[in-house]
N, CA, C and O of each residue as an XYZ file, in Angstrom:
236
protein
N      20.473     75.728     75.581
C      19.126     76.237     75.505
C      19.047     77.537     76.302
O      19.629     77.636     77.382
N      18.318     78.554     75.765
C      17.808     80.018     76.389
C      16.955     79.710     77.356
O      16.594     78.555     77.131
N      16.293     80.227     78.577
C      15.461     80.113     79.016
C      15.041     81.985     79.067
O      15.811     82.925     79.265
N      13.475     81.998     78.791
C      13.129     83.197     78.517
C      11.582     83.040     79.721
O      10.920     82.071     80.093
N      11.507     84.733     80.047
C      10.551     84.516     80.757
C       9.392     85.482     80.328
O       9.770     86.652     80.389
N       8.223     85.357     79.955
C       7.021     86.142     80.302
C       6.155     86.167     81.221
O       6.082     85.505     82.256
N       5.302     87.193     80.683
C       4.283     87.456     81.753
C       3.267     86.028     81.834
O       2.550     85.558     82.718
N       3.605     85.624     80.454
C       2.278     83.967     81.055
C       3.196     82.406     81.079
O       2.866     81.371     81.658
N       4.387     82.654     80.275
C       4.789     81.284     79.963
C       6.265     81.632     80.369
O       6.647     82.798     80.266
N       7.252     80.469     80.910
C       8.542     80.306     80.774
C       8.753     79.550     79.807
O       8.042     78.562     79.626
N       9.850     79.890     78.935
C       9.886     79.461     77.458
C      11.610     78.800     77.373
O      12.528     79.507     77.789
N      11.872     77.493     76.836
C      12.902     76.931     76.710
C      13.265     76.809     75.203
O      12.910     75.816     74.569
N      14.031     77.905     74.582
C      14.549     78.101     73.372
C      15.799     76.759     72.920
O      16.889     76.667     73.484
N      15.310     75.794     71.773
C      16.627     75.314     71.263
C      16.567     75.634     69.676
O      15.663     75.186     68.970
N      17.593     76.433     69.188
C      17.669     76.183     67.954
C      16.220     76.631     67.650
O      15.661     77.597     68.170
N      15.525     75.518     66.435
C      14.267     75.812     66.075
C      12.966     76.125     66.358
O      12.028     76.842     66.012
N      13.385     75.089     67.313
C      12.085     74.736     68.795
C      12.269     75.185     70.580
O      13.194     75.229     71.392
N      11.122     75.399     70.571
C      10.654     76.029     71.742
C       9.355     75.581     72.373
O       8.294     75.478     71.758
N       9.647     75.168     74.436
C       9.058     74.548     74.380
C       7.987     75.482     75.402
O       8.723     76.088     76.181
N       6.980     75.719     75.601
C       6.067     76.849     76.715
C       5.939     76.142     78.185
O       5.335     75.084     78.359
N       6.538     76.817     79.126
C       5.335     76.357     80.358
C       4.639     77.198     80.961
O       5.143     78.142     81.570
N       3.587     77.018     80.898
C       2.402     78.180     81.323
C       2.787     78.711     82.769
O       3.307     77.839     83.465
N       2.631     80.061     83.421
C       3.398     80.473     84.360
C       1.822     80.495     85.348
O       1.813     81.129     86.403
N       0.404     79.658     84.817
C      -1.032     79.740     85.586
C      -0.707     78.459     85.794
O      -0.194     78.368     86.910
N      -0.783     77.044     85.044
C      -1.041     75.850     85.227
C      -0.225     74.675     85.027
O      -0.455     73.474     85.172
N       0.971     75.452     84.590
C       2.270     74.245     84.345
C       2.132     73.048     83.061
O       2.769     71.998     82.969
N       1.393     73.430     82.402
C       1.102     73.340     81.583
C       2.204     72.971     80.458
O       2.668     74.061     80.124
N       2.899     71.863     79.652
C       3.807     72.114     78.329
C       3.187     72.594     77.404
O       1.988     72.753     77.635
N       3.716     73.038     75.948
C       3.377     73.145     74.885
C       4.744     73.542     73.609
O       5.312     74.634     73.636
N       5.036     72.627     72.733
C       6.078     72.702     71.906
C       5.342     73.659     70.926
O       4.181     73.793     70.540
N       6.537     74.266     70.697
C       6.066     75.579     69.000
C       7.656     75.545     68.420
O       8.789     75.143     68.689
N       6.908     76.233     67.480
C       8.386     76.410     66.755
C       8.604     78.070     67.234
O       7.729     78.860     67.586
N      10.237     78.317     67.103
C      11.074     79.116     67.730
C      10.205     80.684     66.740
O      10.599     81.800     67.080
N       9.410     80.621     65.922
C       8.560     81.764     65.534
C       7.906     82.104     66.128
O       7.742     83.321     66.037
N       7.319     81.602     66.831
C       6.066     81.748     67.953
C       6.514     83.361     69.138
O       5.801     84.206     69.680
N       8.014     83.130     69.099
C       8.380     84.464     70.094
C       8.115     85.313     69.484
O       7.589     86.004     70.356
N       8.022     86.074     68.301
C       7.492     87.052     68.197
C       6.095     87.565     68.610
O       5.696     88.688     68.302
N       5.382     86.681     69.320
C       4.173     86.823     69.669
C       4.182     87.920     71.524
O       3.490     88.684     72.197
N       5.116     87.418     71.509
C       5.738     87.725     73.112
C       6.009     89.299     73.179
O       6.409     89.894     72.179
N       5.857     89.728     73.974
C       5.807     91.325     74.262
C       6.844     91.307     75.527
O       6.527     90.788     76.598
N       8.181     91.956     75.288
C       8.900     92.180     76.641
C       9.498     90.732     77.129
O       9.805     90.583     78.312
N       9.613     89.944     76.424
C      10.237     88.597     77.126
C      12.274     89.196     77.887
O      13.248     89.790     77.427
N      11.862     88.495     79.286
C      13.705     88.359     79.587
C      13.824     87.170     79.188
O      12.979     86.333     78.869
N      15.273     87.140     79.238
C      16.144     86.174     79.525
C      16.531     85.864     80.314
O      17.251     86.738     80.797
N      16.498     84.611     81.117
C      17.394     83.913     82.315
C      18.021     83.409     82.207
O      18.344     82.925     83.291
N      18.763     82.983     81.212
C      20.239     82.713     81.096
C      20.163     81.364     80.171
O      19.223     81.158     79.403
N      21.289     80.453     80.342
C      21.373     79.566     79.293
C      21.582     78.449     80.220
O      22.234     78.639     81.247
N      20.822     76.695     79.804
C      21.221     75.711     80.414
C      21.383     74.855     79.558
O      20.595     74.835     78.613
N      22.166     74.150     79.613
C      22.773     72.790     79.303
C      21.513     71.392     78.930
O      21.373     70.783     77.869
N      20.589     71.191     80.510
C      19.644     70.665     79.932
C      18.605     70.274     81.271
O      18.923     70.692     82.385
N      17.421     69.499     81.104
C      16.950     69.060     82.295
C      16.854     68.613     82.879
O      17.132     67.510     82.407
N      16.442     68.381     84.522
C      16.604     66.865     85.059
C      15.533     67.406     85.804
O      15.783     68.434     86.433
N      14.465     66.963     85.866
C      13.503     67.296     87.044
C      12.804     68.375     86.496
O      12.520     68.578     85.316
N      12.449     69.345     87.935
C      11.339     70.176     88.404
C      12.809     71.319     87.992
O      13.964     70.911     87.875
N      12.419     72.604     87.849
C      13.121     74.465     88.518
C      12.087     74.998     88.472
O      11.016     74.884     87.877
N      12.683     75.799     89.406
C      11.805     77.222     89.981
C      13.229     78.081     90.111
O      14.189     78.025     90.879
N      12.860     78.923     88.939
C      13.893     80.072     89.249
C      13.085     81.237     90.289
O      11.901     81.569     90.241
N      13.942     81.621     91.037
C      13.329     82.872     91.515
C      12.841     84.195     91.200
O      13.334     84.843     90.277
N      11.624     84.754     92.127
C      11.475     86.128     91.405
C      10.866     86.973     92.173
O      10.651     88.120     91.782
């Protein structure tokens, strides 16, 4: 999985699906992997394997 970052959501890319976490309220929300074109300027933080818990990448 990609992990991508914007200005409102950190975004976990697999394949089709993609899942949002709001970067105000922590918030989930699943979309499909079309939805990034909505995104203006997204990075990339690299690629993970999978989840276990809480991250906080730094910034």
């Amino acid at each position: 999985m990609e992990v991508l970052c914007s200005p409102t959501a950190y975004i976990l890319v697999n394949g089709e699906h993609s899942l949002w976490c709001s970067r105000v309220d922590g918030s989930l929300t699943p979309r499909r992997v079309c939805s990034l074109a909505e995104l203006t300027d997204p990075q990339c933080l690299g690629v993970i394997y999978g989840i276990v818990g809480k991250f906080q990448p730094t910034s």
